[in-house]
N, C-alpha and C positions, 0 to 999 in steps of 0.2 A: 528549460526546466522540464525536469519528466516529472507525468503526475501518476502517482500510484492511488487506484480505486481499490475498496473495498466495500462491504455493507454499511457496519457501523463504524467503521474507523477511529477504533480504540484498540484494533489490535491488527491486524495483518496488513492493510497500509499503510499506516505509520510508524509500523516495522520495517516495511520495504523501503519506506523512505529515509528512517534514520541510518540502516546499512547501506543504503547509496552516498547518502550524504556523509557519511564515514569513509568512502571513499573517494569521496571529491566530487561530487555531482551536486547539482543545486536540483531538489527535489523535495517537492509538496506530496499531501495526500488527501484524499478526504471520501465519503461514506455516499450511498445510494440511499441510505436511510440514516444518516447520523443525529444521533441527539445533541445538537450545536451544544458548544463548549466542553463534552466529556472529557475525561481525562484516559490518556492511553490507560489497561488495564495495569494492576501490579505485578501480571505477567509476564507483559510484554516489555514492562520499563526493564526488570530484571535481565531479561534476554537480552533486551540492546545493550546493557549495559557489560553484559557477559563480553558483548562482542565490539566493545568501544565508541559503541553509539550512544547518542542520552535521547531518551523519550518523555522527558520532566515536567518538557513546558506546551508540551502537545496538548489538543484540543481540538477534537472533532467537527470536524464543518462538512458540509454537501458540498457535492460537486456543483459548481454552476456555470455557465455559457462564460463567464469570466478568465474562469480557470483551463477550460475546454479549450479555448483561444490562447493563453498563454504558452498551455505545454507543447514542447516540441514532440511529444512522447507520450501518450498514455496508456500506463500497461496497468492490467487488470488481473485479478486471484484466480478468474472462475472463465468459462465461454459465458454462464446467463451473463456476469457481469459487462463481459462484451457486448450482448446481444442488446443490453439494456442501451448502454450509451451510444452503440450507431445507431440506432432507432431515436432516441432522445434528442442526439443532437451532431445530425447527420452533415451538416458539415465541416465536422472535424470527425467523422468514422475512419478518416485516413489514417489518425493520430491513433488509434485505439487496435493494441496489440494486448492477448493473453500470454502470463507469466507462462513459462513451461519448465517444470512440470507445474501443473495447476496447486493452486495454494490452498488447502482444505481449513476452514475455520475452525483456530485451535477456544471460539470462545466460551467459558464456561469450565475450561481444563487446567490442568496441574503445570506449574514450571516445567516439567516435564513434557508435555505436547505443545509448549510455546518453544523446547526447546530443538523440538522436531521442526515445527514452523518454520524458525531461523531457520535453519539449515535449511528447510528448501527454499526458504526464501535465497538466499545465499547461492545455494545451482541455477535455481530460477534467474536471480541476476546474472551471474558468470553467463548463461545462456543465453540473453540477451545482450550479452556486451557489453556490461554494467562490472567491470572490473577495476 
């Protein structure tokens, strides 16, 4: 399973995750600060669904030593967000890889810079091998 980290995770890891999992990968997400149960934004639903993912029945949760242990893979939006989980929860720092290019938080913004987001979310995977 790859885990995709973000802040709040209602929109750009569970963005990354629905276009993984759209393309065949079994892939969670979850927040550094999430408010357990949110719903992905109505940005972000739109966007996956632009691009044949659904984000419907998503719901925000933290990262925890659980999920850390699971993933074969945890790619992150940002370096802080990197820096945060090897320090967190160092032995799985091996796991924990920054998307490239880095993923700028579209939250707060118009269909329009979710729509941006995808798309780098989209090179960001290609670039990691997430094809």
């Amino acid at each position: 399973m790859i885990l995709f980290v973000c802040t709040g995770n209602t929109c750009r890891s569970p963005l990354a995750a629905a276009l993984a999992r759209a393309r065949g990968y079994e892939a969670e997400s979850a927040g550094l600060a999430a408010r357990q149960g949110d719903a992905a934004t109505p940005q972000a639903v739109r966007a996956a669904a632009r691009r044949g993912a659904d984000l419907t029945a998503h719901r925000a949760q933290n990262v925890t030593e659980s999920l850390m242990a699971r993933a074969e893979r945890v790619l992150v939006m940002t370096d802080a967000h990197g820096e945060y989980l090897r320090t967190a929860y160092p032995a799985w720092a091996h796991k924990v890889a920054v998307l490239r290019p880095m993923i700028p938080d579209p939250y707060g913004g118009g269909d329009g810079v979710y729509e941006l987001c995808a798309q780098a979310l989209l090179d960001a995977l290609d670039n990691a091998g997430i094809r």
